[in-house]
MDTraj code that builds the backbone (N, CA, C; nanometers):
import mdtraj as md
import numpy as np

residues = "UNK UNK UNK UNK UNK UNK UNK UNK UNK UNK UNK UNK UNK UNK UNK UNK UNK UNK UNK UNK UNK UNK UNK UNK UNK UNK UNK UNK UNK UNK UNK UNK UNK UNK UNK UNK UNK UNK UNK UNK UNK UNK UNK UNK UNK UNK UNK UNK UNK UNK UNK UNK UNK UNK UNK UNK UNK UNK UNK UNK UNK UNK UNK UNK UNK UNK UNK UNK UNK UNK UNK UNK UNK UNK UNK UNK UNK UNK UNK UNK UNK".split()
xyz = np.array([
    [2.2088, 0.9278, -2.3253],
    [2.2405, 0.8450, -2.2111],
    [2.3648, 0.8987, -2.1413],
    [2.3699, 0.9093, -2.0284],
    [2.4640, 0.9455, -1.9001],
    [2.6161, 0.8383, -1.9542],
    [2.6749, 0.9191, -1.9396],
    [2.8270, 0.8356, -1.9353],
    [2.8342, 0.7675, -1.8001],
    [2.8793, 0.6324, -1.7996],
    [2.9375, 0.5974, -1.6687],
    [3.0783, 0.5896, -1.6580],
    [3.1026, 0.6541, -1.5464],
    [3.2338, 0.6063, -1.4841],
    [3.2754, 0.5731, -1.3413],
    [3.3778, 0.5505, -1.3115],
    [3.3997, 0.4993, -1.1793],
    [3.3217, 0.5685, -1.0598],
    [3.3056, 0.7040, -1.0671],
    [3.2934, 0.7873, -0.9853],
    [3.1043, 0.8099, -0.9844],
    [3.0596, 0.7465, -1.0801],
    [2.9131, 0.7242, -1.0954],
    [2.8881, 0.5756, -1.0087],
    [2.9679, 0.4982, -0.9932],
    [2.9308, 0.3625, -0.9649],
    [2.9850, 0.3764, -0.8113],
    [3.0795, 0.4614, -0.7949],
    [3.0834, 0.4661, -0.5967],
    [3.0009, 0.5619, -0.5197],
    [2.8915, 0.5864, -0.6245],
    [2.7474, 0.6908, -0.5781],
    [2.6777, 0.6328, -0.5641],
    [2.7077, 0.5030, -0.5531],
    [2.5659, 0.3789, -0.5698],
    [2.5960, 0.2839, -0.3978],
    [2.5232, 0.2350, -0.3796],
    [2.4760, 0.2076, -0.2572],
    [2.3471, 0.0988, -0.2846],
    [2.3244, -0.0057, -0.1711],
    [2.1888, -0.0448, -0.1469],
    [2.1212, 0.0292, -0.0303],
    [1.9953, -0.0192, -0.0346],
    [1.8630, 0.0788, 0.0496],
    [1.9342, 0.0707, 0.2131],
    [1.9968, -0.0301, 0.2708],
    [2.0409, -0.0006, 0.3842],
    [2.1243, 0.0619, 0.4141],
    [2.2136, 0.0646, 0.3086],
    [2.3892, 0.1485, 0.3087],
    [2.2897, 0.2946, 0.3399],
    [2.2057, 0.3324, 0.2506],
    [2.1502, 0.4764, 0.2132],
    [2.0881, 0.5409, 0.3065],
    [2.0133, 0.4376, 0.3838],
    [1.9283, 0.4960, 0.4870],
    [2.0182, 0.5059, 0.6241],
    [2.1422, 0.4336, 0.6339],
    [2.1863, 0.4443, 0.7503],
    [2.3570, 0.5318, 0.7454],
    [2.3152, 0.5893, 0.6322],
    [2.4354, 0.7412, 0.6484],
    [2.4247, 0.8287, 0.6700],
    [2.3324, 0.8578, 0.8095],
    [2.2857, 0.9653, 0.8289],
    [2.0925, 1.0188, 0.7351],
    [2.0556, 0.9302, 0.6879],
    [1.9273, 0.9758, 0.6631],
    [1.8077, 0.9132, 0.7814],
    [1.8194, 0.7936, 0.8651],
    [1.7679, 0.7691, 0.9383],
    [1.6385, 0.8723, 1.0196],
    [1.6768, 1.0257, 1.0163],
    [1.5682, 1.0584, 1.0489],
    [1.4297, 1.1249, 0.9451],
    [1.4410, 1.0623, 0.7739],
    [1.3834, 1.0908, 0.7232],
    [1.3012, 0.9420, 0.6853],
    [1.4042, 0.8420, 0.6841],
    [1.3383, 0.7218, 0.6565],
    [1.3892, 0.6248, 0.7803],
    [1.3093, 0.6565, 0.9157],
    [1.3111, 0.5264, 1.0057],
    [1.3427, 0.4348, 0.9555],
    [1.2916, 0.3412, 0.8804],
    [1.2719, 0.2061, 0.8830],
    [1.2808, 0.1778, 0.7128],
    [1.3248, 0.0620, 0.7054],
    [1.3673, 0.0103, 0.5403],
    [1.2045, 0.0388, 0.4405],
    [1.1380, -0.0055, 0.5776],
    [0.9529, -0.0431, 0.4968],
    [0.9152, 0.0891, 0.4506],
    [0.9812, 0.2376, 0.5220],
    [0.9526, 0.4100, 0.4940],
    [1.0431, 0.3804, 0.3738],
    [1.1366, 0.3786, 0.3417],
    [1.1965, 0.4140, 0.2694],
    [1.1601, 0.3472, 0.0776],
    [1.1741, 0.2231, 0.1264],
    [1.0799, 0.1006, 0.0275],
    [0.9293, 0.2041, -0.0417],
    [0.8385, 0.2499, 0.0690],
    [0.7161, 0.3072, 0.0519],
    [0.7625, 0.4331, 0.0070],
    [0.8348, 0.5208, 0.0072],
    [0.8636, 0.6075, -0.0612],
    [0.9204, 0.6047, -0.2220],
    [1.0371, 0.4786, -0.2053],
    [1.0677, 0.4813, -0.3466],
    [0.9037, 0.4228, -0.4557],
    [0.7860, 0.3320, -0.3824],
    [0.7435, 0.2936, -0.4799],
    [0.6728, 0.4099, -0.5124],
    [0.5876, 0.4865, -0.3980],
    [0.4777, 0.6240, -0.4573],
    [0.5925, 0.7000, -0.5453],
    [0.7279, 0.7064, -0.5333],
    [0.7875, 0.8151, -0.6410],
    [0.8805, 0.7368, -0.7329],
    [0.8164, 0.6090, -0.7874],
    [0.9745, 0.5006, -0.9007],
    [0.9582, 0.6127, -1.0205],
    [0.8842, 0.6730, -1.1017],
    [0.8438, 0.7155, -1.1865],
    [0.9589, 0.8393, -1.1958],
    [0.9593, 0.9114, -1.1121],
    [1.0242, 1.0390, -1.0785],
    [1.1546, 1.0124, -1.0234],
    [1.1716, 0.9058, -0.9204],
    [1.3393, 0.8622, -0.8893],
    [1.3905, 0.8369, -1.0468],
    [1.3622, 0.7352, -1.0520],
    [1.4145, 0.6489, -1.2228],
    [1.4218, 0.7875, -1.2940],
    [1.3495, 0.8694, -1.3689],
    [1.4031, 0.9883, -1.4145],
    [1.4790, 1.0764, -1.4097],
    [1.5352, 1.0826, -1.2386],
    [1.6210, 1.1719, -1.2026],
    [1.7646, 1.1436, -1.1689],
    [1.7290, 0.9213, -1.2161],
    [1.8891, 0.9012, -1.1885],
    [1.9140, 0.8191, -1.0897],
    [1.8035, 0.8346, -0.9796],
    [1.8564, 0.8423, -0.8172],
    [1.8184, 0.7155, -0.8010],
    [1.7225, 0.5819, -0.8616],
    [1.7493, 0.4767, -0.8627],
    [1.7555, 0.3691, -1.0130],
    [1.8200, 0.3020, -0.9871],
    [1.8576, 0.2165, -1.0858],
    [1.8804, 0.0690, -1.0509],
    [1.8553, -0.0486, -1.1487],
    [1.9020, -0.1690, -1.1059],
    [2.0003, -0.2278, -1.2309],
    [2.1297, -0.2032, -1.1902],
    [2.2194, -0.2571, -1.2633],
    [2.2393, -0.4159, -1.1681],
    [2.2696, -0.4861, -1.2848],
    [2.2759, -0.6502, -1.2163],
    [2.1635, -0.6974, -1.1318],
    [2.0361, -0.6351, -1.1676],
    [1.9013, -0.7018, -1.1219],
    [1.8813, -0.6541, -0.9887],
    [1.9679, -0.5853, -0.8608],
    [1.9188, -0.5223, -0.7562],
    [1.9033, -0.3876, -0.7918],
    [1.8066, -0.3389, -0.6931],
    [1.7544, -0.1820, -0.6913],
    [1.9114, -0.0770, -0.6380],
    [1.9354, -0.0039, -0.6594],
    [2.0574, 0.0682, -0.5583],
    [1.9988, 0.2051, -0.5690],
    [2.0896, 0.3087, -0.5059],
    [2.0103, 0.4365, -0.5029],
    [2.1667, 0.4738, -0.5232],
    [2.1769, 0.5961, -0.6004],
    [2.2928, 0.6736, -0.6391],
    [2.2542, 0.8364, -0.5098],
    [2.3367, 0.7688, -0.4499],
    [2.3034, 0.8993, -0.3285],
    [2.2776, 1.0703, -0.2883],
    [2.3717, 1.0966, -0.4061],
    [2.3358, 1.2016, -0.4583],
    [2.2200, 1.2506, -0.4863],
    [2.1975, 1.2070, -0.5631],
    [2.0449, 1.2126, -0.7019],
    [1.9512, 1.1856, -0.6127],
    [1.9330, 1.0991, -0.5507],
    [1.7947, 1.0519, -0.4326],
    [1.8082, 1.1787, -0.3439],
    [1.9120, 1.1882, -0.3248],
    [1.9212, 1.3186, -0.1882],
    [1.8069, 1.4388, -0.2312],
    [1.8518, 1.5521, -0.4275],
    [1.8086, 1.5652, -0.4611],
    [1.6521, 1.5918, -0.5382],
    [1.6388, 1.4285, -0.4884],
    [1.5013, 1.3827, -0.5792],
    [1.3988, 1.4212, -0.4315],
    [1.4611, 1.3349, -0.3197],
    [1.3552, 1.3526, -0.1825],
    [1.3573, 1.5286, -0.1897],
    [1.4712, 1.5815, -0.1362],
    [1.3958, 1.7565, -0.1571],
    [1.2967, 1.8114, -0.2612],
    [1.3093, 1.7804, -0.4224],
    [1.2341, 1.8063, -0.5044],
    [1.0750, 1.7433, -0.4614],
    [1.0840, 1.6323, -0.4377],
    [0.9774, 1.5730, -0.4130],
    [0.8807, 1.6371, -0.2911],
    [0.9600, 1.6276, -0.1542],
    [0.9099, 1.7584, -0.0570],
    [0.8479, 1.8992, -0.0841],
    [0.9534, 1.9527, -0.1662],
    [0.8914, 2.0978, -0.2331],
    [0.7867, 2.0837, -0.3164],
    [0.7652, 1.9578, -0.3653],
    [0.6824, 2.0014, -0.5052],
    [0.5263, 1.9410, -0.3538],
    [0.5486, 1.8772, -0.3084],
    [0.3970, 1.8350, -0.2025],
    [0.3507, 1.8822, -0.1098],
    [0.4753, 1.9857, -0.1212],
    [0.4538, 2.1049, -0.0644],
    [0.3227, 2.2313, -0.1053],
    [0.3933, 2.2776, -0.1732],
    [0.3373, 2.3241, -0.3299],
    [0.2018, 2.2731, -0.3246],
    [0.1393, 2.1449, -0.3718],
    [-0.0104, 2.0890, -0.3909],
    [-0.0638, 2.1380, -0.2521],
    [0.0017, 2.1484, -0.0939],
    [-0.0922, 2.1243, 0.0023],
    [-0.1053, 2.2261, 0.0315],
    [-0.0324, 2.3303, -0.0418],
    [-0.0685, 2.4907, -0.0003],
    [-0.1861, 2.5256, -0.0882],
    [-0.2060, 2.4579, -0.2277],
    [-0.2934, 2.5393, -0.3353],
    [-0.4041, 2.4384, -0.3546],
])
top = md.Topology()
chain = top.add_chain()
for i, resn in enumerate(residues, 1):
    res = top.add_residue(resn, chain, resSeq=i)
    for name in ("N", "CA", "C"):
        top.add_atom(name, md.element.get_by_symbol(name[0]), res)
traj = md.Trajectory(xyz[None], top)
């Protein structure tokens, strides 16, 4: 298990903080972004990039940043082969 510390918990954010720091042109709208985390919870949750400490969802900004490129490349990848 990941150590937490301070500097793990000011990487955290909710879905509006996340989408409106500049990602807006990957996820328009809360409902894109929502629809993305559910087709990939399996693969976010593994990589970190979401979590629900105290019962809300948050996204650790980093790690999601991360996870959406991985995720791009890899559907990438399937639509070429």
């Amino acid at each position: 298990m990941q150590m937490i510390t301070q500097n793990n918990l000011i990487a955290l954010s909710n879905l509006n903080d996340y989408r409106r720091a500049g990602r807006e042109h990957i996820f328009p709208s809360e409902a894109s972004l929502l629809w993305f985390i559910r087709k990939n919870k399996i693969v976010l949750a593994k990589a970190g990039a979401i979590l629900k400490p105290a019962g809300r969802l948050m996204i650790n900004q980093d790690k999601f940043d991360n996870a959406v490129l991985n995720i791009g490349i890899l559907d990438n990848h399937l639509v070429e082969n």
